[in-house]
C-alpha positions as CSV (number, residue, x, y, z in Angstrom):
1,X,54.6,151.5,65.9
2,X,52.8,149.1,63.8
3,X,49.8,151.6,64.1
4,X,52.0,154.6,62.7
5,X,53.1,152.7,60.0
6,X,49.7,151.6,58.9
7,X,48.8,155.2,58.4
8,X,51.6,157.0,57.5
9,X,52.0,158.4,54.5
10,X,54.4,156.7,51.6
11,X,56.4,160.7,51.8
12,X,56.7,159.9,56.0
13,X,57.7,156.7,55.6
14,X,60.7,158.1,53.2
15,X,61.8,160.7,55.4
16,X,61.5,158.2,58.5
17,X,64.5,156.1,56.8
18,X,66.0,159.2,55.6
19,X,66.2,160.0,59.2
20,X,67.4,156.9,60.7
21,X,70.0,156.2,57.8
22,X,71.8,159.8,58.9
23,X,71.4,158.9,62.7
24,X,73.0,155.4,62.0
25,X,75.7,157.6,60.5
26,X,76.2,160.4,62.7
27,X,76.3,157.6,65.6
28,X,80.4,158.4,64.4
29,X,80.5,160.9,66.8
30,X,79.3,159.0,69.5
31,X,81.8,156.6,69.1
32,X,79.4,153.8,67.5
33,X,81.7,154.0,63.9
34,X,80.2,154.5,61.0
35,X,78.1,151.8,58.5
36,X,77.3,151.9,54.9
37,X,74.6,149.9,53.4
38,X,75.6,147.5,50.7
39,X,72.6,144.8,49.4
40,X,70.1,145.6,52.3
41,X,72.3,144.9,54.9
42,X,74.7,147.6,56.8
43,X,78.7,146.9,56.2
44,X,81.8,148.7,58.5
45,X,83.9,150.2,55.5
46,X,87.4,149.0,55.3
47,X,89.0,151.8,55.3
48,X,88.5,155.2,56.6
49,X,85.8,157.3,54.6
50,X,86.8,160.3,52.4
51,X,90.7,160.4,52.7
52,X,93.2,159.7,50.3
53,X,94.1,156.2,50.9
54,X,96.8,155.9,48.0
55,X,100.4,156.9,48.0
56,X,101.3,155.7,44.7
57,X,102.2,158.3,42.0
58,X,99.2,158.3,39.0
59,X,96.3,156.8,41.7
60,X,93.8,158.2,43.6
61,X,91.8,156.1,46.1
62,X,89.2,157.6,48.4
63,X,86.7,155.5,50.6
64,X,83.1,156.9,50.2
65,X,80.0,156.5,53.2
66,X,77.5,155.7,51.1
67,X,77.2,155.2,47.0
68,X,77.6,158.5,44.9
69,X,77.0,158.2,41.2
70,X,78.4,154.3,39.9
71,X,80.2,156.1,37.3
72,X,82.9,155.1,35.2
73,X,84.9,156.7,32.3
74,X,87.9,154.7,30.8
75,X,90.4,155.7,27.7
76,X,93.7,154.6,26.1
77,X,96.0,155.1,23.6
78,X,99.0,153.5,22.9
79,X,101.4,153.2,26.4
80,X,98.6,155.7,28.1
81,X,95.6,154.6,30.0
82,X,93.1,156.3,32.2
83,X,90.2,155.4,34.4
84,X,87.9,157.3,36.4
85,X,85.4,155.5,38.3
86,X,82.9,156.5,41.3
87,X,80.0,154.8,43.3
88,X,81.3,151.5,42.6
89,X,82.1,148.8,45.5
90,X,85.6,147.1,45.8
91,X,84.9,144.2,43.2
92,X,83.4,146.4,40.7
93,X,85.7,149.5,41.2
94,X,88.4,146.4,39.7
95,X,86.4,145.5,37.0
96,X,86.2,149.0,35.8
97,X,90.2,149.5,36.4
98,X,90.1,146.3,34.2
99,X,88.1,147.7,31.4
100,X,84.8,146.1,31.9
101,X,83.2,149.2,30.7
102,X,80.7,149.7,27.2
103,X,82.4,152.9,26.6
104,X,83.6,152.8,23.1
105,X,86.5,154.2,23.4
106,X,88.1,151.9,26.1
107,X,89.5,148.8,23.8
108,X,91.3,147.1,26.6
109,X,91.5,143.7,24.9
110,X,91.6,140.6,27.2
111,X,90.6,140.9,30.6
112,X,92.5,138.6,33.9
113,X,89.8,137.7,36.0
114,X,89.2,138.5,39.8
115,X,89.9,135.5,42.1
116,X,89.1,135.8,45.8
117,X,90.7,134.4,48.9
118,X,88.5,135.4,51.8
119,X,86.6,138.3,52.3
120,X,87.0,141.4,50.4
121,X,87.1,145.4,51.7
122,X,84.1,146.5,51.7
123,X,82.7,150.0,50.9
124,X,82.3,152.2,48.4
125,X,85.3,154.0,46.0
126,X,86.3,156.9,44.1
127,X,89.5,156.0,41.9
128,X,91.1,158.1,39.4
129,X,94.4,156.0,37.9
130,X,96.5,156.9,35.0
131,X,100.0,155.8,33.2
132,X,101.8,156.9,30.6
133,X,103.4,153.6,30.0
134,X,102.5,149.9,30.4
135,X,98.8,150.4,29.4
136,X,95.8,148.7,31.0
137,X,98.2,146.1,32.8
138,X,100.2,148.7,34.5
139,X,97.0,150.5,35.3
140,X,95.8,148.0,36.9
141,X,99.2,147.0,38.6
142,X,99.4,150.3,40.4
143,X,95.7,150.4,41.4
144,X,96.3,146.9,43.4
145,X,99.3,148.6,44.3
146,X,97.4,151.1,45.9
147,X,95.4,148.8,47.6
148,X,97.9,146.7,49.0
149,X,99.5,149.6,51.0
150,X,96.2,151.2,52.1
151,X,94.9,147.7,54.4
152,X,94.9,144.1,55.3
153,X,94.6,142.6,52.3
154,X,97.1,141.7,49.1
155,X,96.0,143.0,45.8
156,X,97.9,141.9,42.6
157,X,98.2,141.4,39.2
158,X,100.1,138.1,38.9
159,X,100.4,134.4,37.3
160,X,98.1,132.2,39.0
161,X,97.2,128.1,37.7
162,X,93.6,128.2,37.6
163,X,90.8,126.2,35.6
164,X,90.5,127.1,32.6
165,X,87.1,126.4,29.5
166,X,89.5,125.6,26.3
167,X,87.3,125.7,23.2
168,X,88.4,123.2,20.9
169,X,87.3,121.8,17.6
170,X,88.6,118.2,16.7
171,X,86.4,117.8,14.0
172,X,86.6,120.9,11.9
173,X,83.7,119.1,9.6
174,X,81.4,119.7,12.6
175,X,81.6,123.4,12.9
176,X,79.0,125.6,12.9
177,X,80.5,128.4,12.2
178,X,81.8,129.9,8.9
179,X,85.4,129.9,8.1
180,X,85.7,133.7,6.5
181,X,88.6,135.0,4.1
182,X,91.1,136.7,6.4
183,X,91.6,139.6,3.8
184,X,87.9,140.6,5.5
185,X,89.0,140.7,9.0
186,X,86.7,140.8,12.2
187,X,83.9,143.5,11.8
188,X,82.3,142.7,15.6
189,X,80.3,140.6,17.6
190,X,76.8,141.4,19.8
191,X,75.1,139.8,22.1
192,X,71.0,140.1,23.0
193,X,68.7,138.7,25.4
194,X,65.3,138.0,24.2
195,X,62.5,136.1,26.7
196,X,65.3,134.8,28.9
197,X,67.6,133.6,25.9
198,X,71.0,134.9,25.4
199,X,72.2,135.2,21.6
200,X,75.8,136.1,20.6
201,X,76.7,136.4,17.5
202,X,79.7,137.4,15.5
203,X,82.2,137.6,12.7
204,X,85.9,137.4,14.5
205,X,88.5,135.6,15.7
206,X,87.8,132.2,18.0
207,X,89.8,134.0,20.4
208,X,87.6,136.8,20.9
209,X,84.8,134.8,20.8
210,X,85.9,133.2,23.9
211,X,86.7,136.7,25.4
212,X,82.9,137.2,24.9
213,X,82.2,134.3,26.1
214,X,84.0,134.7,29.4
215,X,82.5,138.5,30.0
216,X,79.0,137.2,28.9
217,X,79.3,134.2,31.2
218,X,80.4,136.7,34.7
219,X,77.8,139.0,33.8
220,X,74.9,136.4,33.9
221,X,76.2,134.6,36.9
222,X,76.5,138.2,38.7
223,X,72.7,138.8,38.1
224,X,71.9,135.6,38.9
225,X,74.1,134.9,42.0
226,X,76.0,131.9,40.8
227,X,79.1,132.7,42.4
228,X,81.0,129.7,41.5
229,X,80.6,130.9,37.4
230,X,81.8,134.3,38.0
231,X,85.5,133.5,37.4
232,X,84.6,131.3,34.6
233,X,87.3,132.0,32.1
234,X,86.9,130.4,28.2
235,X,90.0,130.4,25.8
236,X,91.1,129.1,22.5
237,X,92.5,126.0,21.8
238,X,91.1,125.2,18.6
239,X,94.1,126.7,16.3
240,X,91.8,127.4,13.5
241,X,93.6,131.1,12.2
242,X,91.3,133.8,10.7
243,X,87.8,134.7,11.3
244,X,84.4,132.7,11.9
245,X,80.9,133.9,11.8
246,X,78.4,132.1,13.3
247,X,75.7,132.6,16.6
248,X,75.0,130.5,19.5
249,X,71.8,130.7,22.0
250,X,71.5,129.7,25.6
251,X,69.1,130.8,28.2
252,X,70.4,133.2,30.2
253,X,72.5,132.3,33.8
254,X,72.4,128.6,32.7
255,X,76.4,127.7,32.6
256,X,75.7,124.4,31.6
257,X,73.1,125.2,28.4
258,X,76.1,127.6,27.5
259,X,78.5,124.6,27.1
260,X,75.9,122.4,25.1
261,X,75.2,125.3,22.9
262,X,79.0,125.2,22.3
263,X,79.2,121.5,21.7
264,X,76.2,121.5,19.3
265,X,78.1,124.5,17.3
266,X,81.2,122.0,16.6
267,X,83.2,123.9,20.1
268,X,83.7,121.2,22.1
269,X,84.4,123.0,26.1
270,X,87.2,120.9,27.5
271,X,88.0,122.2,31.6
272,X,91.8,122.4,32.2
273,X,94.4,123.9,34.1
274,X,96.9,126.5,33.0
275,X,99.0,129.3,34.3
276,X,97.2,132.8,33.6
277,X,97.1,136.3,34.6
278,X,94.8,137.1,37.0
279,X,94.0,139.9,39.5
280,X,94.3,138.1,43.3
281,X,92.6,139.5,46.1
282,X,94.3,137.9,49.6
283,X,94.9,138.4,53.0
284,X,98.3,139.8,53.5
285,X,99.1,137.5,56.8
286,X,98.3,134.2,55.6
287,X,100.1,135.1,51.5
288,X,103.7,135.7,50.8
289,X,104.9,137.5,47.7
290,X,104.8,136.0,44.4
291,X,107.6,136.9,42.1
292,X,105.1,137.6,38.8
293,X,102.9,140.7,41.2
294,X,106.8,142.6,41.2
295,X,106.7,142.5,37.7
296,X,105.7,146.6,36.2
297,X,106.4,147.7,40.6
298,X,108.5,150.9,40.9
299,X,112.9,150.0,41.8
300,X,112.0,152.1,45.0
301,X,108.7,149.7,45.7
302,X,110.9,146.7,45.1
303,X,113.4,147.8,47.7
304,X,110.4,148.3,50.3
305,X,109.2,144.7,49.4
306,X,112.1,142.4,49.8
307,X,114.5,145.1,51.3
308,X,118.4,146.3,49.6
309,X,119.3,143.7,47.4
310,X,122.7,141.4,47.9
311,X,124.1,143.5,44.5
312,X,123.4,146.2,42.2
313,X,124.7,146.3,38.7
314,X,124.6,149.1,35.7
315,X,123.7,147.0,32.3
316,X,123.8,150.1,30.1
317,X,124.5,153.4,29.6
318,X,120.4,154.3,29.2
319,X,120.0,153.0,32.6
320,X,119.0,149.4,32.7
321,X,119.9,148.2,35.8
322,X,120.3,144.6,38.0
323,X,118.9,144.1,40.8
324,X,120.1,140.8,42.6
325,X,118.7,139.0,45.4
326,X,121.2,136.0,46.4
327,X,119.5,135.0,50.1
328,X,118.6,131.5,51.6
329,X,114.7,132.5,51.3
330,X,115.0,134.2,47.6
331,X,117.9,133.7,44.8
332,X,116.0,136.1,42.0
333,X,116.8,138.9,39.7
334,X,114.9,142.0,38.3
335,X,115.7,143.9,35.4
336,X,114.7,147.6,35.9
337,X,114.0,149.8,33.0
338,X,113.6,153.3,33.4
339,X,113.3,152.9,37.5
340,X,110.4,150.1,36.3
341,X,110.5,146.3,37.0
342,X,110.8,144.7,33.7
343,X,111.6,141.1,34.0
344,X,112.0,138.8,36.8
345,X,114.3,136.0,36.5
346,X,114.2,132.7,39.0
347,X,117.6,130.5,38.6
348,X,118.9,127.8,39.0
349,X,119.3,126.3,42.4
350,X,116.2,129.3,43.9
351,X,113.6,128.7,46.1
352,X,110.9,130.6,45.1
353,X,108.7,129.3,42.6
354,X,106.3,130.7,39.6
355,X,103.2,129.1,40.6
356,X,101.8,126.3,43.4
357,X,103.4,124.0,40.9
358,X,106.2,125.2,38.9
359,X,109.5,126.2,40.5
360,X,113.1,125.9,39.5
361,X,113.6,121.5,38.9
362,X,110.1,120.6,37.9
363,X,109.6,118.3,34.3
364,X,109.1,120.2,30.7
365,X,105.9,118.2,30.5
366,X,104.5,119.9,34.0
367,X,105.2,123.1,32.1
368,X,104.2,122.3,29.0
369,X,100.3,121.3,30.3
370,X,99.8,124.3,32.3
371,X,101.3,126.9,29.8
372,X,101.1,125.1,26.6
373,X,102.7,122.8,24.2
374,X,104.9,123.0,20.9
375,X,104.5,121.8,18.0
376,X,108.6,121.6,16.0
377,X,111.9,122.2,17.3
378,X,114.7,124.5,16.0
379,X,118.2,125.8,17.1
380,X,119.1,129.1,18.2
381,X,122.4,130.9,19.0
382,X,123.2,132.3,22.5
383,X,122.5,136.1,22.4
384,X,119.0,135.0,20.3
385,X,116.6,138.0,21.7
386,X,112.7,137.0,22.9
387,X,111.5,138.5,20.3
388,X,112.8,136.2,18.2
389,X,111.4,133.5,19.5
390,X,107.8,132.3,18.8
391,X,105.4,130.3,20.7
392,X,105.0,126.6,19.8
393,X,108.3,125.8,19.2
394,X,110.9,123.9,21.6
395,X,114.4,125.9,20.9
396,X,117.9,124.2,21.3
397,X,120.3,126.8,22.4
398,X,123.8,125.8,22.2
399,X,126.0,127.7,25.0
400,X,129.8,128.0,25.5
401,X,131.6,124.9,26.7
402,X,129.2,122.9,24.4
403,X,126.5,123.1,27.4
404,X,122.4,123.2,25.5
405,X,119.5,124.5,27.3
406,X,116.0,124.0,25.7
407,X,113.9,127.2,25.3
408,X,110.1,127.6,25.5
409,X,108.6,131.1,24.7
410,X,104.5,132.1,25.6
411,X,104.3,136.1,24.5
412,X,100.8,135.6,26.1
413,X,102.3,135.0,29.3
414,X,105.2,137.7,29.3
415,X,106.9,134.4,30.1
416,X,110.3,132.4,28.8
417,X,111.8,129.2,30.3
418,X,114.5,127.0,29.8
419,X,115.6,123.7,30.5
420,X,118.6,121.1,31.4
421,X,119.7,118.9,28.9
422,X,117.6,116.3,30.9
423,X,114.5,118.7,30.5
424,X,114.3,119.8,33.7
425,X,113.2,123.6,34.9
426,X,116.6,125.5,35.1
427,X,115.2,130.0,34.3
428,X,112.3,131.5,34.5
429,X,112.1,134.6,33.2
430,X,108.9,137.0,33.3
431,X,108.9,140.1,31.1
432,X,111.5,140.4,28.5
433,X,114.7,140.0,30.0
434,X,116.6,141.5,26.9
């Protein structure tokens, strides 16, 4: 064999591993399954190869047996969104659904990251997904819908505590970076790499500097196989409003020269925990249900998930209903909007909880470091609507009976809570409950 190989020809040697690639794959029919080849190494698909695995309405999921194009095509507008995607494997098919994309036309905005519990499917995917409402989130929900009901594993977009890179800037003297006029507005950001250095430059907002920052950060520890970076996730805390200008360097795949470029540029990286959106990849027998993946599911999904709830109530005319779920494993509520999950409430006296941490009893102060802090107080009538409400501001509601809660707001988050008198957790609500 050695022989044959020494003197074959470079156009033998390709057909000879054209050859045995198709055997490997026709060995289907002789009951030896079928491989595909991901990285060098051969991989049993997850899921059987070219048939619809998705029964959700908008999404199209077909498992392919070996890669075919690794294209994607992503567009929205307002409430719509769209993404067609090809070739990819299961980890990148979600970051196109995400947006990570450098078509112009696909201005998805902040991106959750990917965390991973265990192994992931593995092949190769053709996914075509649309909406007409809820945008990239929705998107995204009913693609991880999709997957959830296709195999073993639990797919969701959903609130998850997680570590956090806060840029912050306690001496404003120290910056770097040049405070411009707001009237001027962001006009972009770039980013190079030049003889291994990475330079990113820009005139915007801190905040999507940071989301620059985090895609920059995956992208380098993807080619250099730093998996413990690729979930790396910067954010602003610096609360400078407005627009900066400045540039940073760093050599490429080198997370900790990124953070000394940061400090050196008056952005001093401080690693915390806080409650964020993220996309969770788990397997389904050793996971239960969070309540925040429900949140954008279908009234007829919900039903399939935790079964006919204890009671049903009509809100309005339009067709806002209640769904109530009063059992000794769940005491929770979902608002449904046009047949559409649109805010979850968790009340008083429930057992299921947000997050690992936060759940129905548990101290302001918990809340307050995971999700943020405020900064005044004000009072607020009863029937005072979330949109109201503004983030960084501790509300006194005054109820009937002369009972107060305490209300905190995070837009960000899709999240409001309140709190006992003794500032205790007493609602969580996720979406807009009014």
């Amino acid at each position: 064999m050695q022989r044959f190989l020494k003197l074959a020809s470079p156009r033998a040697l390709r057909t000879l591993a054209l050859v045995v690639t198709v055997a490997a794959c026709l060995g289907l029919a002789n009951g030896c399954g079928c491989s595909v080849r991901i990285g060098g190494r051969k991989v049993k698909p997850s899921f059987p190869v070219e048939k619809e695995l998705s029964t959700v309405p908008g999404v199209s999921i077909v498992c392919m047996d070996r890669r075919s194009g690794g294209s994607t095509m992503a567009s929205s507008s307002g409430q719509r969104a769209e993404v067609r995607c090809e070739g990819h494997q299961f980890l990148d098919s979600l970051r196109a659904i995400r947006g990570d994309t450098s078509s112009p036309s696909a201005k998805w905005g902040n991106r959750p990251p990917i965390i991973c519990h265990g192994a992931v499917p593995q092949g190769y995917f053709r996914i075509h997904a649309h909406t007409k409402r809820g945008g990239r989130d929705q998107l995204i929900r009913l693609v991880c819908q999709a997957f959830t009901q296709a195999g073993d594993w639990r797919v969701s977009l959903r609130l998850v505590e997680a570590e956090v890179t806060a840029l912050t800037c306690p001496d404003l003297g120290a910056l770097r970076f040049a405070l411009v006029s707001d009237s001027r507005g962001s006009s972009g950001s770039g980013s190079s790499v030049v003889d291994g250095m990475r330079s990113t430059h820009g005139t915007t907002t801190v905040a999507q500097f940071a989301e620059m920052l985090t895609d920059q950060s995956r992208e380098d520890a993807v080619s250099v196989g730093q998996e413990a970076q690729r979930s790396a996730r910067f954010v602003d805390e610096t609360g400078i409003e407005g627009v900066v200008e400045g540039e940073i360097r760093w050599e490429k795949g080198d997370h900790a020269g990124l953070l000394a470029a940061l400090r050196q540029a008056g952005l001093v990286p401080v690693v915390k925990r806080r409650l964020i959106w993220a996309i969770v990849v788990e397997p389904k027998a050793s996971t239960s249900v969070m309540p925040s993946s429900l949140f954008g599911v279908s009234a007829e999904d919900l039903v399939d998930v935790l079964g006919e709830p204890t009671n049903r109530g009509e809100l309005s005319p339009q067709g806002e209903r209640e769904f109530f779920y009063d059992q000794p494993d769940k005491q929770i509520s979902f608002l449904i909007v046009k047949g559409t999950v649109r805010a979850v409430g968790i009340r008083s006296g429930a057992t299921v909880a947000l997050s690992e941490t936060i759940g129905i009893g548990a101290p302001m102060q918990r809340v307050t470091d995971l999700c943020g802090g405020y900064t005044s107080e004000q009072d607020i009538g009863e029937d005072t609507p979330s949109d109201d409400l503004r983030e960084g501001v501790l509300y006194r509601q005054t109820l009937p009976g002369n009972e107060s809660r305490y209300v905190l707001h995070y837009p960000e988050l899709k999240l409001r809570v309140t709190f006992l008198p003794g500032r205790t957790l007493h609602t969580i609500w996720i979406g807009n409950p009014r």
